[in-house]
N, C-alpha and C positions, 0 to 999 in steps of 0.2 A: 281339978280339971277346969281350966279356963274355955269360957263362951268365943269363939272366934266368928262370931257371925256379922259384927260390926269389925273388924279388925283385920289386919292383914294375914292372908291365908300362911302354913305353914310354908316353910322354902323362898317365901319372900316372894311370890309369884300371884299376881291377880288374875287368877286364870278369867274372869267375865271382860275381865276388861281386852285380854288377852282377844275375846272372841268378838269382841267389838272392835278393835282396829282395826282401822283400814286394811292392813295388807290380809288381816284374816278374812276380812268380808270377801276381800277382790279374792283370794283362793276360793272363797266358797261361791262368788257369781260364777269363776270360771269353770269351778265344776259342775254346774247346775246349767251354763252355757251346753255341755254335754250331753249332759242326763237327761234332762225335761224334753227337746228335740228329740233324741233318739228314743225315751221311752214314748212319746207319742208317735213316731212314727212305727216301732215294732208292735204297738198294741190295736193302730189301726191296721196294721198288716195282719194281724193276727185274727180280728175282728171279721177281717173281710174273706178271710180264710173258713172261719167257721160261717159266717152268712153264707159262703157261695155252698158251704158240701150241704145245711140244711135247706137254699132254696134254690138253687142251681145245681140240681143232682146229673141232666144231662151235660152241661158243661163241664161237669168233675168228673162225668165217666167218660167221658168223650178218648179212645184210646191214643196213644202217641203213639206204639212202639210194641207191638205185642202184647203183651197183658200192664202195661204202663199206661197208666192214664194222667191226665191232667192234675185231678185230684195227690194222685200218690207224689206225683213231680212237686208240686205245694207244697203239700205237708212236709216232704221232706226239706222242701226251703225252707220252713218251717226252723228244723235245727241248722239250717249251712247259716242263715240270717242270726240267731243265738250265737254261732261262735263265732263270727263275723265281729257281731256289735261286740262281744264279752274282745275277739283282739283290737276292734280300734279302740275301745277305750282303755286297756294296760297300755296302746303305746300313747294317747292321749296325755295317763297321766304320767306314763313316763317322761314324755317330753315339758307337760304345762305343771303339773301338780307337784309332783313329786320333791320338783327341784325350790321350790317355794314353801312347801312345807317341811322340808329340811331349814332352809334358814330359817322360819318360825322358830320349829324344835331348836336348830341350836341355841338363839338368842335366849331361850328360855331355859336352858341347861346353864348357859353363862351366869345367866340371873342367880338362879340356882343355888349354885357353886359359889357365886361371891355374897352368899346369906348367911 
């Protein structure tokens, strides 16, 4: 069994170096363009959801609508905001990611294949 830790990995493919070019980093700013925005904004949303029911108890009961209140109206934004953000970011990466980490993958299958 030979040491491959200084040497070229098996399949012929450097995969660090792989994750250092360019067009890998640019796919991972873009998805991180995403992420980092939208999880700060659903986590401040979330935050400000639990602050108001423990110190804004009359404002979260305040009713809408019969036994509907402000509070329950939230919370349930709570999940429409979850699949909200979970669809715009499948068509995100269907439109930005997806099609950029296809040509990675392929180029890397080519490599591959001619080892």
């Amino acid at each position: 069994m030979t040491d491959r830790i200084d040497s070229e990995p098996a399949g012929g493919i450097d995969y660090i170096a792989v994750e250092e070019s360019p067009r890998f980093q640019k796919l991972k700013k873009t998805q991180r363009s995403f992420i980092f925005p939208m999880a700060a904004f659903f986590l401040i949303w979330y935050f400000a959801y639990v602050l108001l029911a423990a110190f804004a108890t009359d404002f979260m009961a305040q009713r809408v609508w019969g036994d509907i209140t402000v509070g329950l109206l939230l919370g349930l934004g709570q999940f429409v905001s979850t699949f909200v953000i979970t669809m715009a970011y499948v068509s995100f990466a269907n439109r930005k990611l997806d099609p950029k980490a296809q040509e990675i993958r392929e180029e890397l299958e080519r490599t591959e294949a001619q080892a």
